[in-house]
C-alpha positions in Angstrom: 40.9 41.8 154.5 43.2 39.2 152.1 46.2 40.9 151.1 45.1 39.6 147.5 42.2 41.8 148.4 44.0 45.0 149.4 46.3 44.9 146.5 43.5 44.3 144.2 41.4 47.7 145.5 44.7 49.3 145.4 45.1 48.3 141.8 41.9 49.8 141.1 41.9 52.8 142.4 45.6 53.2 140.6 43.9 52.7 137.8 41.2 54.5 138.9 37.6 54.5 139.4 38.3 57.9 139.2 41.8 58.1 137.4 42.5 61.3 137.1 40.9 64.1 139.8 43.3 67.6 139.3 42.1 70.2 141.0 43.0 73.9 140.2 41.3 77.0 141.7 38.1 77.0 140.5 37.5 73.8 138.5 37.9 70.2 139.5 38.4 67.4 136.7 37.5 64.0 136.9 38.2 61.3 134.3 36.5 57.8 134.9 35.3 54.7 133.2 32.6 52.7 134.4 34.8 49.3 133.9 38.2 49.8 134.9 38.5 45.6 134.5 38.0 44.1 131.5 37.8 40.4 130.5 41.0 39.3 128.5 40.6 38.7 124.6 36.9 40.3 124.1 36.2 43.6 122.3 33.9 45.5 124.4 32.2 48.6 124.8 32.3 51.1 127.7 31.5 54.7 128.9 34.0 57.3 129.7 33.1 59.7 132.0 34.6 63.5 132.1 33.1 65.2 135.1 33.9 68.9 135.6 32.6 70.6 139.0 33.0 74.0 140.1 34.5 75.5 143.0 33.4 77.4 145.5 33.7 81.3 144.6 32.2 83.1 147.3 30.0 86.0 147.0 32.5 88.8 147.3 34.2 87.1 144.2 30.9 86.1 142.5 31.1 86.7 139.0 29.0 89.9 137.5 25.8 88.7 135.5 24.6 90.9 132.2 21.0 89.2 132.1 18.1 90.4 129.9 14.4 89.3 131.3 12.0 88.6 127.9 8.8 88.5 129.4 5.8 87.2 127.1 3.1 89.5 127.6 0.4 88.6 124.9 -3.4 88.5 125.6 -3.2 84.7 127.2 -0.9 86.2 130.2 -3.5 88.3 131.5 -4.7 87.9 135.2 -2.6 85.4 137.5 0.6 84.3 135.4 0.9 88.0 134.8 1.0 88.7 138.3 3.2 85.8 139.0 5.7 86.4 136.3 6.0 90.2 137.2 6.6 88.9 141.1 9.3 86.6 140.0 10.9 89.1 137.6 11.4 91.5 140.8 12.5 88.8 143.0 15.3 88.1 140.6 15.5 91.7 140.7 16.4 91.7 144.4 19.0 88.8 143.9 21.2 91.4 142.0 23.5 94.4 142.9 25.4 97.4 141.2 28.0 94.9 140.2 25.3 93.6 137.8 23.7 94.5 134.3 20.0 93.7 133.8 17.2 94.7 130.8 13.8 93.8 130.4 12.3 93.3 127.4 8.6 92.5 126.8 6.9 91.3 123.6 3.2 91.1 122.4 2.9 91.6 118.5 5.7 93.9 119.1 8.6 94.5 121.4 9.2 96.6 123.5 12.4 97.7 126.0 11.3 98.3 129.3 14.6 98.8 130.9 17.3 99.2 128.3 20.8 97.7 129.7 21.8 99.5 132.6 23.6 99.1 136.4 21.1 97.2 138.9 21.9 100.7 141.1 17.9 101.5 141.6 16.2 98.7 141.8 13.1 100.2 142.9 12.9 101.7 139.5 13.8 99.2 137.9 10.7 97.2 139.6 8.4 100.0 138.8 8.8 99.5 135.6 8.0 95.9 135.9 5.0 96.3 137.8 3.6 98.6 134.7 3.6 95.6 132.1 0.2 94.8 131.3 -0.9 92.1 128.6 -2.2 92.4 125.7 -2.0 91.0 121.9 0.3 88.4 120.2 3.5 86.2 120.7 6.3 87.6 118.8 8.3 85.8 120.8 11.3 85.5 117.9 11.7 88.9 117.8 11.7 89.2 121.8 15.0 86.9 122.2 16.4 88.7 119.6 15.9 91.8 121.3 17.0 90.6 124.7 20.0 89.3 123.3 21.0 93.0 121.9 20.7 94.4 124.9 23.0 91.6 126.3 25.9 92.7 123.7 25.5 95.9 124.3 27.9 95.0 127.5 28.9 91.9 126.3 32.4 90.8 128.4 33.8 87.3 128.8 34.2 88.0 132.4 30.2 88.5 133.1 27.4 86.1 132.9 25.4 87.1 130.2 22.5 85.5 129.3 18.6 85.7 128.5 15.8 84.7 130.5 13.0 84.0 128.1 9.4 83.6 130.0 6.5 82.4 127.3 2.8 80.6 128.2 1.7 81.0 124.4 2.6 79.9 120.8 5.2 81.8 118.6 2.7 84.0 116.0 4.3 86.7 115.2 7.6 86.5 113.0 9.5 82.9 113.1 7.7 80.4 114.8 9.8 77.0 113.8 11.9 74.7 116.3 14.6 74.8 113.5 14.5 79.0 113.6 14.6 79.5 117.3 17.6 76.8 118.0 19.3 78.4 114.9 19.0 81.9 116.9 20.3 80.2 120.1 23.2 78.7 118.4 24.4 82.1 116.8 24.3 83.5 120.4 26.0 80.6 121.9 28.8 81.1 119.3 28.4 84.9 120.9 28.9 83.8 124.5 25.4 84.3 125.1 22.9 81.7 126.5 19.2 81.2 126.4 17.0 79.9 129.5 13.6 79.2 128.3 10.8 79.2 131.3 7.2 77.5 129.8 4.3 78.7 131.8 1.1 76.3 131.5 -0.2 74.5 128.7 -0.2 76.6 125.5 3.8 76.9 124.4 5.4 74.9 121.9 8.1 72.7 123.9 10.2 71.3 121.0 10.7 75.2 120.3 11.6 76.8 123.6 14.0 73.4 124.1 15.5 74.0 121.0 16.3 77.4 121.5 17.5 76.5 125.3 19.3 73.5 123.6 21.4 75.1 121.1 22.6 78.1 123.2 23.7 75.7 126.1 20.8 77.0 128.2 18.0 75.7 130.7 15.0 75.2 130.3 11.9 74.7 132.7 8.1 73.8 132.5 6.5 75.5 135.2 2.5 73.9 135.5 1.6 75.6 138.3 2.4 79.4 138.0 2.8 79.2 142.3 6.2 77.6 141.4 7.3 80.7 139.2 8.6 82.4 141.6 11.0 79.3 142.8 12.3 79.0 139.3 13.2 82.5 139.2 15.0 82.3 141.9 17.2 79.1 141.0 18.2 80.7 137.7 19.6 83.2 139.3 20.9 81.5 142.2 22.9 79.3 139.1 23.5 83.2 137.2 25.8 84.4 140.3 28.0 81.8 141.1 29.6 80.6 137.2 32.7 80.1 138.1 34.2 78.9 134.4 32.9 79.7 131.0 33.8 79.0 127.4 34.9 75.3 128.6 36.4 73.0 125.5 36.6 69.6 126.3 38.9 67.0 123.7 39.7 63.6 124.6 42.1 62.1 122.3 41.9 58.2 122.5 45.2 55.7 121.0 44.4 53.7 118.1 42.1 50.7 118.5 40.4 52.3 120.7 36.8 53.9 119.0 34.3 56.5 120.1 30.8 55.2 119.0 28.5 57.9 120.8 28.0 60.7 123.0 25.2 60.5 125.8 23.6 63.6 126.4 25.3 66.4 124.8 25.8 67.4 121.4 30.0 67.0 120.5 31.9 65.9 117.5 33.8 63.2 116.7 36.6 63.2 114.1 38.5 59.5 113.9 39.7 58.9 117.8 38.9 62.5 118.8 36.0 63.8 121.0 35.1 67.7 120.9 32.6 69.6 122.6 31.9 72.6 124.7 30.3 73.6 127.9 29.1 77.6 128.1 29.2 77.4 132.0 30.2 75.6 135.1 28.7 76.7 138.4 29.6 76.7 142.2 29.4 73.1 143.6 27.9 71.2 140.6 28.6 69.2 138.2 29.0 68.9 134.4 30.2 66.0 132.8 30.5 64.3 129.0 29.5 60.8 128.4 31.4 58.7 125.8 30.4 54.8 124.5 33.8 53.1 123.2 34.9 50.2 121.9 38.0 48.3 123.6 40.0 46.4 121.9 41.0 43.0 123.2 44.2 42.4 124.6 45.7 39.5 127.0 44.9 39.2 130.9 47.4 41.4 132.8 47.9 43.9 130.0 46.9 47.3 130.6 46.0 50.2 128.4 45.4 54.1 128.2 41.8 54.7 126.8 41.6 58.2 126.4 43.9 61.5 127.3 41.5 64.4 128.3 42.0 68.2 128.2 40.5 71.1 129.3 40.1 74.6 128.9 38.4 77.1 129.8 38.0 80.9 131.5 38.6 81.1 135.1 36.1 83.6 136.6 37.8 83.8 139.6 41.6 84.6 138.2 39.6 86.4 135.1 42.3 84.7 133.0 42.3 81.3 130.9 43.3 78.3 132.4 44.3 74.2 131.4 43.7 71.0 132.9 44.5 67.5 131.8 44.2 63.8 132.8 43.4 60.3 131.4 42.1 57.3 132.2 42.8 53.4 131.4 41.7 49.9 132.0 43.7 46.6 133.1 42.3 43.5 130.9 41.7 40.0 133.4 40.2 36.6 133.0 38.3 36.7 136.1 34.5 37.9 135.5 34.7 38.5 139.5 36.7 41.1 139.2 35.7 42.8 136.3 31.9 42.6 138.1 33.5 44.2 141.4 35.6 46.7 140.1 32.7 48.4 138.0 32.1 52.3 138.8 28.5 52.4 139.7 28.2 56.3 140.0 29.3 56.8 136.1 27.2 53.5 135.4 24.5 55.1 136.7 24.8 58.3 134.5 25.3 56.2 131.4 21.9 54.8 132.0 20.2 57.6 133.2 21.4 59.6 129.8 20.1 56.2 128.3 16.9 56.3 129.2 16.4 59.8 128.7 17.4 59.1 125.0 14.4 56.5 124.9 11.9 58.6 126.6 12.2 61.4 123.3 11.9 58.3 120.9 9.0 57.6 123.1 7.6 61.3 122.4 8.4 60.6 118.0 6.4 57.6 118.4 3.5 59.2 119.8 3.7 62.2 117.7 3.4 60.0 114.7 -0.3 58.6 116.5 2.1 55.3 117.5 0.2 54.8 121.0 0.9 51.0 121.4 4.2 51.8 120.2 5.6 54.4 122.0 3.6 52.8 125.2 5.3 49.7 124.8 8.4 51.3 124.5 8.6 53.4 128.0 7.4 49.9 129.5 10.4 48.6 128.1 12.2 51.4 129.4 10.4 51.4 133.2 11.8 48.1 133.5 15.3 48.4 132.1 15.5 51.2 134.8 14.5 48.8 137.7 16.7 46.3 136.4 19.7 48.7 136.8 18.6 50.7 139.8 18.4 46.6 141.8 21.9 46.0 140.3 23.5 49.4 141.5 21.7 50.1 144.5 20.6 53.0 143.4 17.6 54.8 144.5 17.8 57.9 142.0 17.5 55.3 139.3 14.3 53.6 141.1 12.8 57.0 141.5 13.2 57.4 137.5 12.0 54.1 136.9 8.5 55.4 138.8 7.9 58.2 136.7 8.9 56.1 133.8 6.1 54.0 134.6 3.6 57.0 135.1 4.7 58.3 131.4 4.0 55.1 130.3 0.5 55.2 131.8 -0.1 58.4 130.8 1.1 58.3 127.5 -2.2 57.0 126.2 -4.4 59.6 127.2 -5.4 62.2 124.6 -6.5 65.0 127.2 -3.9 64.1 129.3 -1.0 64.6 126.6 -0.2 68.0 126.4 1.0 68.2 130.1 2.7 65.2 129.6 4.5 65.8 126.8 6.4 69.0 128.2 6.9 67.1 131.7 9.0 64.3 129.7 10.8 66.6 127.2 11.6 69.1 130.3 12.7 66.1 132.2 14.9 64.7 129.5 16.1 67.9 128.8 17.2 68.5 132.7 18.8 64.9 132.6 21.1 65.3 129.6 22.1 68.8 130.2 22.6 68.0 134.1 19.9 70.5 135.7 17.6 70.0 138.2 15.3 72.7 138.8 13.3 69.9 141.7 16.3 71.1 143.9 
């Protein structure tokens, strides 16, 4: 290698691909930018990327979960998803010990509390009483988070998981049945520490209401097709549940004037001037969480370099059980060669920018269609499929191919009136995993 060469990848990785990777016990930060070149004397536009990943706890310092299990048990669970769901619920069950708090809650046209909020210290009782559910009646199914979410409080700490597991295969009936009422509910228990996983089971629940609640409370959600794959899902929820390692993260990136925030990819956050804010409920053992930013550069002479943004963190260490900071930033270095601007570029955060993209186009994709727009939304997820292959050719990347192919089967599918239904909450399941970084597939 040139020495030109060396001190060019030198240069870069000063300024960093990856700028600014602290670590501290539990949480590691990484600040990036998916052009750390720019051309001299252009404005242009880029995307900050502020990964957070979590540690490795171990089980003996795993934090305690306070979980509620809602389980849907109207008329349209009889038979095998009743079965399935009450095998899953005690396989979950099994996953916890006396260090943990669990409820279950089930609803029909009213709710009832199976297993008020109590120390997983018998779990064969505990099962017992899951095995007794039978099904029978409506979907109250407002009034069943609600009621999983009071038994959370009642042992509400900030150094436990707590959270609801909300299991539904029918429409909302009984009570408030609105997108809009259910996210509002998950946003008042996100303000309480408390998130909402939503698991859809077949083909009768409303998706734009059990993502909105999942949404809004910083939870996950899950379409399960085949009730087989219950079980699985279960079991990776709580696999997720015991090994948080951070909770009530705030992110704010303050970036220098000149320099604008245009959007966020992904996740909801504010912007106020040059300042970015937005928070993350949980981070978990060995994955990653990150915040997607466009913004607008402004130009400046070859040579020059510049800070872009100055990033903080905090957030509650589960494994100190105290609060805890960490900071970096991030900047670019402004050239006239196109070269080098073209072989500095960070492909990873590239590839997360258009992955958050295209997941933004695939829910314009589902307006479209709701609003009988066929050609319309067709033509649009076309558009999409091969914006996708474009980018996964020009990064190498064969996540982005494998995108690009279901793309394409959307796009097919899209057109088919019986087909719809189970396409509709495979894409908005999908785009919900993308942009809030969960992949239940693992």
């Amino acid at each position: 290698m040139k020495p030109t060469a060396i001190s060019r990848v030198l240069s870069v990785i000063f300024l960093s691909i990856f700028v600014s990777a602290l670590s501290a016990a539990t949480v590691d930060l990484e600040v990036s930018v998916s052009n750390p070149y720019l051309l001299a004397n252009q404005e242009q536009s880029i995307f900050l990327k502020v990964g957070l990943t979590g540690g490795d706890l171990g089980e003996e310092r795993r934090t305690p979960a306070n979980v509620s299990i809602v389980l849907d048990r109207s008329g349209s669970m009889d038979g095998e998803k009743m079965a399935r769901a009450k095998e899953a619920a005690s396989i979950a069950i099994s996953m916890l010990d006396d260090r943990d708090i669990v409820s279950i809650v089930t609803y029909s046209d009213t709710v009832s509390v199976l297993v008020p909020a109590t120390r997983v210290s018998d779990r064969q009782f505990i099962q017992r009483r899951i095995e007794s559910v039978f099904a029978d009646g409506s979907t109250a199914l407002f009034a069943g988070v609600s009621k999983g979410a009071d038994e959370v409080s009642k042992f509400l700490e900030r150094n436990s998981v707590n959270r609801v597991i909300l299991l539904s295969d029918g429409l909302a009936n009984v009570g408030p049945d609105s997108p809009k009422a259910l996210g509002s509910l998950g946003e008042s228990l996100k303000r309480s520490g408390i998130s909402v996983t939503t698991i859809g089971l077949g083909l009768g629940y409303n998706e734009d209401l059990m993502v909105q609640l999942a949404r809004r409370s910083d939870g996950n959600h899950a379409f399960v097709e085949n009730y087989n794959d219950l079980t699985r899902i279960f079991r990776y929820e709580f696999q997720d549940i015991l090994s948080v390692v951070a909770q009530d993260v705030e992110i704010e990136i303050n970036c220098p004037e000149g320099v604008v925030p245009l959007r966020i990819l992904g996740r909801e956050a504010e912007i106020i001037g040059g300042k970015v804010y937005t928070k993350i409920n949980q981070l978990y053992s060995n994955q990653e969480k990150y915040l997607l930013v466009e913004l607008t550069v402004p130009p400046n002479q070859a040579g020059s370099k510049m800070n872009i943004a100055e990033v903080t963190i905090n957030y509650a260490d589960m494994k100190s059980k105290k609060s805890d900071k960490l900071s970096g930033q991030t900047g670019v270095e402004f050239t006239g060669s196109e070269e080098i601007v073209e072989e500095s570029v960070d492909k990873e955060t590239v590839i997360d920018a258009v992955k958050q993209i295209s997941a933004e186009v695939s829910e314009e994709a589902i307006m479209l269609r709701d609003e009988g727009k066929v050609g319309e939304a067709q033509a649009l997820l076309q558009e999409n499929t091969e914006y996708l292959f474009g980018a996964a050719s020009a990064l190498e990347s064969d996540e982005l191919l494998i995108l690009g192919n279901v793309n394409a089967i959307d796009a097919e599918a899209i057109e088919d009136d019986a087909e719809w239904n189970a396409s509709r909450k495979r894409m908005k399941a999908s785009t919900y995993e993308i942009q809030s970084q969960q992949d239940y597939s693992e």
